[in-house]
DSSP file (Angstrom, degrees, kcal/mol; ACC not computed):
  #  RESIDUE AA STRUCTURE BP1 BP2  ACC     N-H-->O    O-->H-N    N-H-->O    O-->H-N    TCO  KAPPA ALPHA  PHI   PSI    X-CA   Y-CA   Z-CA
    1    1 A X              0   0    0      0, 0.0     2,-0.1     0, 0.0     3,-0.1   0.000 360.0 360.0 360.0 134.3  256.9   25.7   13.6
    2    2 A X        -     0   0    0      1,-0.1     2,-0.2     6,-0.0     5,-0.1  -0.457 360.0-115.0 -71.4 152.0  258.1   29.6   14.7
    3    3 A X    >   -     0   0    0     -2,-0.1     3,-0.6     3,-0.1     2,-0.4  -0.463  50.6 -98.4 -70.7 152.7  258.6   30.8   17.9
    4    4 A X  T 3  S+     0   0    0     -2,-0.2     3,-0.1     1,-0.2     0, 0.0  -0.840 117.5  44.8 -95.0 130.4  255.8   33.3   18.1
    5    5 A X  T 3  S+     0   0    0     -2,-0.4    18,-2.6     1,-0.3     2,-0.4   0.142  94.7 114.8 127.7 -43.6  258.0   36.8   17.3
    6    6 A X  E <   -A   22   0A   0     -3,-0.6     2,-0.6    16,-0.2    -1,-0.3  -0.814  46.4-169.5 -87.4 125.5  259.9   35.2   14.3
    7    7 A X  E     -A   21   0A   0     14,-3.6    14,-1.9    -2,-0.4     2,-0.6  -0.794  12.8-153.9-114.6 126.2  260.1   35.7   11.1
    8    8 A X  E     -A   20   0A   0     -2,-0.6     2,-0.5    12,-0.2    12,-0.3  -0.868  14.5-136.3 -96.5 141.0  261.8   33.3    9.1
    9    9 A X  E     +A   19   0A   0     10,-4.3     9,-3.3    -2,-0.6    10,-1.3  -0.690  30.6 170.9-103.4 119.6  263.3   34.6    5.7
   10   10 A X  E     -A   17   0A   0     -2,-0.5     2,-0.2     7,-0.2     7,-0.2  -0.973  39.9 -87.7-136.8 146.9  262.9   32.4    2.8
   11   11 A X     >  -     0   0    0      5,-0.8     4,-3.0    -2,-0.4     6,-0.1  -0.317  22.5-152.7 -21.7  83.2  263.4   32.4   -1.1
   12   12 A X  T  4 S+     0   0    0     -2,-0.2    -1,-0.1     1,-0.1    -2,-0.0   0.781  97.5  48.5 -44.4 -27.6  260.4   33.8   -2.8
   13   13 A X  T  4 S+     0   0    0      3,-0.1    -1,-0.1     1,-0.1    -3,-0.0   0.997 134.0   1.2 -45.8 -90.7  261.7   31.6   -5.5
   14   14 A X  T  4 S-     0   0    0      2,-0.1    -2,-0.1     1,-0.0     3,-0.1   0.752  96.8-122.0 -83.7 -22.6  262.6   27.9   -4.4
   15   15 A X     <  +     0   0    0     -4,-3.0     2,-0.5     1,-0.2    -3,-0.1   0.538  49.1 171.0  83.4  20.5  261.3   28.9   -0.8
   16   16 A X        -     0   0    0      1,-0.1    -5,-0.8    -6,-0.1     2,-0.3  -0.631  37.3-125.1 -78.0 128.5  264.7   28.1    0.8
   17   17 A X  E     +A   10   0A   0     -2,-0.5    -7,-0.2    -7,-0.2    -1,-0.1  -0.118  42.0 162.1 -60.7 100.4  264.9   29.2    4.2
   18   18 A X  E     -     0   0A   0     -9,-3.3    14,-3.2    -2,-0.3     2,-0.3   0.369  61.8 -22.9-123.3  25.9  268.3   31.6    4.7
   19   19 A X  E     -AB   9  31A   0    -10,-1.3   -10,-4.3    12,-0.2     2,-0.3  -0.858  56.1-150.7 159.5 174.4  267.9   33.3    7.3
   20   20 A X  E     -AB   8  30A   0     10,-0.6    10,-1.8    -2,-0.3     2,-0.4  -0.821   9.5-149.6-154.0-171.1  265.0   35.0   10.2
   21   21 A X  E     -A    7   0A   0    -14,-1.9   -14,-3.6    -2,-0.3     2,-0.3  -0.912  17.8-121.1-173.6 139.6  264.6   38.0   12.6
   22   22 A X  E >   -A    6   0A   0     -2,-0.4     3,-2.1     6,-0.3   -16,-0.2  -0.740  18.2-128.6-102.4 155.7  262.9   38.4   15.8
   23   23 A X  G >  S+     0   0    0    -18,-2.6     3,-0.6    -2,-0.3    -1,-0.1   0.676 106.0  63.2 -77.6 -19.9  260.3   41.1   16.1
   24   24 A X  G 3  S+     0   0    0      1,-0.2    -1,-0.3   -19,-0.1   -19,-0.0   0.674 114.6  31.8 -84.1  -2.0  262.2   42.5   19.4
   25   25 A X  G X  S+     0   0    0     -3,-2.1     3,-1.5     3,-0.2    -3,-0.3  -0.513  80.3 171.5-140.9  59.7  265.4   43.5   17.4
   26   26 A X  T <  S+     0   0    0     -3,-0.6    -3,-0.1     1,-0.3    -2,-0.1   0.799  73.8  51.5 -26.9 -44.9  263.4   44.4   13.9
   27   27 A X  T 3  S+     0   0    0     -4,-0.1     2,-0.4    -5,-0.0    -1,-0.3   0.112 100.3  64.5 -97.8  31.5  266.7   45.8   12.3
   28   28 A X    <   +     0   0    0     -3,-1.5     2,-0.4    -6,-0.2    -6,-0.3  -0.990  61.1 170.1-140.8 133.8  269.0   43.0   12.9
   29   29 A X        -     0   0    0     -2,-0.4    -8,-0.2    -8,-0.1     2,-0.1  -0.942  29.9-121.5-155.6 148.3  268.2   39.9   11.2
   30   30 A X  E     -B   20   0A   0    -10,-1.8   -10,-0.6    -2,-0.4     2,-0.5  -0.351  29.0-171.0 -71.4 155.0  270.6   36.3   10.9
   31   31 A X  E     -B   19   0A   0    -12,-0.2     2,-0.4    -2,-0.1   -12,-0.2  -0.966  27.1-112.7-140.3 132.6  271.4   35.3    7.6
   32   32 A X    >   -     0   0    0    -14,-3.2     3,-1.2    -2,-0.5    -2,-0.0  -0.530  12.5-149.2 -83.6 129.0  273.0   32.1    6.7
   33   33 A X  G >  S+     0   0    0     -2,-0.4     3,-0.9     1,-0.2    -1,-0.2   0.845  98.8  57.4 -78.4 -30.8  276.3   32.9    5.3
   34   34 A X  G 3  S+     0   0    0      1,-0.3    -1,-0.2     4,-0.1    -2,-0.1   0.550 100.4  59.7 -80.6   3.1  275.8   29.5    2.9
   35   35 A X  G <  S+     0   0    0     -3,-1.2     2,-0.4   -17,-0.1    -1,-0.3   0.238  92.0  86.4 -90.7  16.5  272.5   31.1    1.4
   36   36 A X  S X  S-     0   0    0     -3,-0.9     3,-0.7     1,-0.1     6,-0.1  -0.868  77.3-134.4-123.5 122.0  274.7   34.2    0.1
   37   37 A X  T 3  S+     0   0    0     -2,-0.4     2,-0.2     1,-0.3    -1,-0.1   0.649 101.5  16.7 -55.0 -16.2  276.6   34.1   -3.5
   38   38 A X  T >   -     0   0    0     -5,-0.1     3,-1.4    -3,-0.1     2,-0.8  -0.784  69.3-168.4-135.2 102.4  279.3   35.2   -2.3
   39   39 A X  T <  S+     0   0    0     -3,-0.7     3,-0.1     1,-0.2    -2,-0.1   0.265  84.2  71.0 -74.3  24.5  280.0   35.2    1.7
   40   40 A X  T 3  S+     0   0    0     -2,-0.8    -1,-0.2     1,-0.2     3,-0.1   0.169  84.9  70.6-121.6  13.5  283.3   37.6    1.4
   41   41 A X  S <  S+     0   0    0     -3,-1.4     2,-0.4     1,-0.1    -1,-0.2   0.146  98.3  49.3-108.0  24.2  281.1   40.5    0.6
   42   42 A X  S    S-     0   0    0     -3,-0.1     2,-0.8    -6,-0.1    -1,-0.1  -0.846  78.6-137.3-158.7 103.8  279.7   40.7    4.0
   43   43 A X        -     0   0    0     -2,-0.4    -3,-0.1    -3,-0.1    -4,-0.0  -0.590  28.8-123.0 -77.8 113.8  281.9   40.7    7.6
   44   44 A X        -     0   0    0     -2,-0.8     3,-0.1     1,-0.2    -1,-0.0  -0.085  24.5-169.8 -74.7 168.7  280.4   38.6   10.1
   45   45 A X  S    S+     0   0    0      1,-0.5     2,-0.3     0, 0.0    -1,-0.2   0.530  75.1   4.6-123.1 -14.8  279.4   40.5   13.6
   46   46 A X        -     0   0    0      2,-0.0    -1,-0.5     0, 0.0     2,-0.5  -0.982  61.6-142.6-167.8 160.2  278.7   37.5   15.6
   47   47 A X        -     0   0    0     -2,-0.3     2,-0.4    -3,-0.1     6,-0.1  -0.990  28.1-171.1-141.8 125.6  278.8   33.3   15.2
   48   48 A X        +     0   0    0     -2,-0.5    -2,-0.0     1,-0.1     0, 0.0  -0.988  62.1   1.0-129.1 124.6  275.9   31.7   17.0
   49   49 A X  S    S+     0   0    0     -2,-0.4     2,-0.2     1,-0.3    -1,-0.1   0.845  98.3 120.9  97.2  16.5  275.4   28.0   17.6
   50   50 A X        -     0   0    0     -3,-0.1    -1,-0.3     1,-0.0     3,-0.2  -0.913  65.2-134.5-173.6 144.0  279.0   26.7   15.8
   51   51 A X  S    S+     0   0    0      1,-0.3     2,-0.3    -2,-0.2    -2,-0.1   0.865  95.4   8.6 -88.1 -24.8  282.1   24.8   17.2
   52   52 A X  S    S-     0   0    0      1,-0.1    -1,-0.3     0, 0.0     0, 0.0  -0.950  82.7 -99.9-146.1 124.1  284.2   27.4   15.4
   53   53 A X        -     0   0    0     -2,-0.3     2,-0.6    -3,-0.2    -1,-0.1   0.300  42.9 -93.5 -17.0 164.8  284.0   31.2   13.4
   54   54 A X              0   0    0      1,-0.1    -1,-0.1     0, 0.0   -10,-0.1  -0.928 360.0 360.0 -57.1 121.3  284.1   31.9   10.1
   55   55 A X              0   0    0     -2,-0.6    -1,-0.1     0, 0.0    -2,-0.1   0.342 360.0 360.0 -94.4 360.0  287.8   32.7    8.9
């Protein structure tokens, strides 16, 4: 289930879910840094929800 507002972003392929965006901040959307082939191409802005950053 969705919050109503949320898009969740999924894999037209396998349909794994990597990442969502809410409809009140359209241009910003989370992405799961372990859905991405390489997670050093991208600098994280923010850590939500996690005992510790990414390093």
């Amino acid at each position: 289930n969705t919050s109503p507002g949320y898009e969740r972003m999924t894999c037209s392929v396998c349909g794994s879910l990597f990442g969502g965006r809410t409809s009140s901040e359209p241009k910003i959307a989370a992405i799961r840094m372990g859905s991405l082939d390489d997670p050093d191409a991208f600098t994280p802005k923010m850590h939500l929800y996690t005992s510790s950053q990414v390093s």
